[in-house]
N, C-alpha and C positions, 0 to 999 in steps of 0.2 A: 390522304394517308401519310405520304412525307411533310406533312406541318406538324400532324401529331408525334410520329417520330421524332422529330427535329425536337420539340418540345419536352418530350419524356426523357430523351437519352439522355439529359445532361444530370436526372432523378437519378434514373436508375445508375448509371457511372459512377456519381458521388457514393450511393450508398452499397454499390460494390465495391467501392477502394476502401471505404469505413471498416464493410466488413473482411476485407483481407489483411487492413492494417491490424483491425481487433485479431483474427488467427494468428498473426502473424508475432504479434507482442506477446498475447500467449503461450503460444512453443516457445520464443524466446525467452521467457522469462521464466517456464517451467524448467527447462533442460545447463539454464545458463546461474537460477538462482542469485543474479547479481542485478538487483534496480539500474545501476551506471549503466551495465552492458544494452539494458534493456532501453533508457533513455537513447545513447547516441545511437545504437542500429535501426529504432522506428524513426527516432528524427533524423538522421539523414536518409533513410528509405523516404518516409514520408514526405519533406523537404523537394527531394531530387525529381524524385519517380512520379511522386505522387503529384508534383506539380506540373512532372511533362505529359502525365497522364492526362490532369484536367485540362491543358492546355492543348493537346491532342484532339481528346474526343469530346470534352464538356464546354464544350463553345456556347453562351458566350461569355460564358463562366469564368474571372478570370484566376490563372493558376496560383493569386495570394493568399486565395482564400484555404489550400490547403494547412494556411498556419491555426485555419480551426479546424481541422480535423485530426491534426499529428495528435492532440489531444487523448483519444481513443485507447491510446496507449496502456493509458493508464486502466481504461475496462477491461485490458490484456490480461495484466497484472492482477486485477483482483478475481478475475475468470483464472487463472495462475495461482493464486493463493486457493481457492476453491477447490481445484483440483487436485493441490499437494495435499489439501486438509483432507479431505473425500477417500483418499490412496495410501495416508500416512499408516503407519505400522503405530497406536499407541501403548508406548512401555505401561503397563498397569501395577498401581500398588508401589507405586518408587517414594522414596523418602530424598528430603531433599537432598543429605548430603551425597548421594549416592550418583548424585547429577551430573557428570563432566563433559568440560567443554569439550574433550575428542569425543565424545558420545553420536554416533549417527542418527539416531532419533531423536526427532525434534519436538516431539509431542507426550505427554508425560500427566499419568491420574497421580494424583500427588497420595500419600496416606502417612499418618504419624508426623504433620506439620503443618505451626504457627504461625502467623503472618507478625511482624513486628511491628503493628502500625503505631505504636508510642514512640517509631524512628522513624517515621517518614520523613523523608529529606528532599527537597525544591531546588531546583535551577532553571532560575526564568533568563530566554535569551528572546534577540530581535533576529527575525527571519527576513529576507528582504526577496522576493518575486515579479521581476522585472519593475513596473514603478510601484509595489506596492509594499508596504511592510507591518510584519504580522509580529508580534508579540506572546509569544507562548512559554507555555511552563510545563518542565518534566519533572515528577516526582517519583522515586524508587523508594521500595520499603526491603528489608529482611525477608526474607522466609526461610526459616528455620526447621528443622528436626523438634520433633514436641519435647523431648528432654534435653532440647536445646540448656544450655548455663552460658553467661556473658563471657567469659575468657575462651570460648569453641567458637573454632574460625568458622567463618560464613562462608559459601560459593555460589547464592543464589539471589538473586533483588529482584521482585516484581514493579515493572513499570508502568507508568501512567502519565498518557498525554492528553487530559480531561483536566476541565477550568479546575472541577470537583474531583479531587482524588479520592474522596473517600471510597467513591461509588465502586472504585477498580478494586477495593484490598477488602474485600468479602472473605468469610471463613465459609461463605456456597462456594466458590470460587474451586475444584479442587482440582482442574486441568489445567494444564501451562504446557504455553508452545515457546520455545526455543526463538528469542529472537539476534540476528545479527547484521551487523554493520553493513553486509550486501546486499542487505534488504530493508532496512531500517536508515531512513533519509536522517534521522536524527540519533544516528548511537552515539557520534562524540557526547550530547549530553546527555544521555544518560549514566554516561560514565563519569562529567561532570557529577553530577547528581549524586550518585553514590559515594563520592569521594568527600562531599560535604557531611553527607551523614555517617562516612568512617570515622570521620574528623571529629564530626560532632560528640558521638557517642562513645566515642575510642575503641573500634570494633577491630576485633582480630581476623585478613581478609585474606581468603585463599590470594596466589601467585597469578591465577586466571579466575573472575568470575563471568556467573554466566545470567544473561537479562532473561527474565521471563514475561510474556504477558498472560495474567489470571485468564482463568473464562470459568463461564459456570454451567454451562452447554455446549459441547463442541459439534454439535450437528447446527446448532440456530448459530452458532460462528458464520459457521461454511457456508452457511446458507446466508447472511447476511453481507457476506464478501462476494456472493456471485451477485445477490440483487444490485448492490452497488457498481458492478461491472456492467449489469443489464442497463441501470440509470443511465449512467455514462454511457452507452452505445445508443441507445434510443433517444440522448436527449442530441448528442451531436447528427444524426438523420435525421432529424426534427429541426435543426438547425443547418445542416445543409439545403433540403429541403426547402427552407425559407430564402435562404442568399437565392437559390435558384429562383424560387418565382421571382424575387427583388429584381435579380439582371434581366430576365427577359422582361420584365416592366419597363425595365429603364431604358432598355435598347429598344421598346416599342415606343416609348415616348421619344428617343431623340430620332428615331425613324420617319416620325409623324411633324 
């Protein structure tokens, strides 16, 4: 009975720290609304805790394997977007220009407005993640008030981090959430972004503008943001899971 014990604790451990780190990046990142905040608190939790934890009780597991787990984090977050989407208050029937960045609601049925997509405007940059680097492109277009005219200032750009932008600037499209730089790993470009297509087109631009992303469903959103949290937590217990049977192989093997 103590071999099997010995055996299972090191499962069951791992995939209770998984899911206390997942609770845990959730509250944070619901109540804190800030991604940075949310990266350093799980990763030096995770890091610290999580490592004297596994080196505590998950023998003979060793405690560097926590740097796949910190991971999880990220299932927080979008269990965190989930539930702000799920809880949000949405303003119904708003026109775009009506929009402002002091505005507390983040979520908004658009009515009497354009999408500009004969402006859409590109800013491809190089990301770089630990030895790896990604190559992506943000595009922002207008959205305007329907009796929008050229010389009426703008305060609204929908964005898009898709190879295909077309796909994002749908006239189905007529919900838009509020996005911001505490939450958006990539606002500096989009604000790039925007600046090329002011430039471009010589567009007259509010003092503050505000990012949107389209949607054309805001429940298959919500719903798409938590399955992506589910992925992510399932696939890492699935992967601890594995390092665990790995170590005790290899400690039976150098045992033998």
């Amino acid at each position: 009975m103590k071999k099997v014990v010995r055996i299972v604790k090191p499962f069951i451990i791992g995939s209770f720290l998984i899911t206390i780190l997942a609770i845990i990046a959730t509250t944070v990142s619901y109540f804190f609304r800030d991604n940075g905040v949310t990266y350093f608190f799980c990763g030096v939790l995770g890091a610290f805790g999580g490592g004297f934890f596994i080196y505590k009780f998950a023998q003979p597991i060793s405690p560097l394997t926590v740097i796949m787990i910190i991971p999880v984090m990220f299932s927080g977050i979008f269990f965190s977007e989930y539930i702000q989407i799920k809880t949000a208050k949405i303003l119904l029937n708003t026109e775009p220009s009506t929009i402002k960045s002091d505005n507390s609601t983040e979520i908004f049925e658009l009515t009497n407005y354009k999408i500009l997509t004969k402006m859409i405007s590109k800013y491809s940059f190089t990301k770089r993640e630990k030895d790896r680097i990604f190559h992506k492109t943000v595009c922002t277009t207008p959205i305007v008030n329907s009796d929008w005219v050229i010389n009426n200032q703008i305060n609204l750009f929908a964005v898009c981090e898709k190879d295909d932008c077309s796909s994002c600037f749908s006239a189905n499209q007529k919900f838009a959430r509020v996005l911001k730089s505490e939450t958006s790993d990539n606002f500096k470009s989009y604000i790039q972004s925007m600046k090329n297509g002011v430039k471009k087109n010589n567009l007259n631009l509010v003092n503050k503008p505000i990012f949107i992303e389209l949607i054309e469903d805001i429940n298959q959103y919500a719903t798409k943001k938590r399955d992506l949290g589910i992925i992510i937590f399932l696939s890492l217990l699935f992967l601890w899971n594995f390092i665990s049977i790995f170590s005790f192989k290899t400690k039976k093997e150098n045992i033998c």
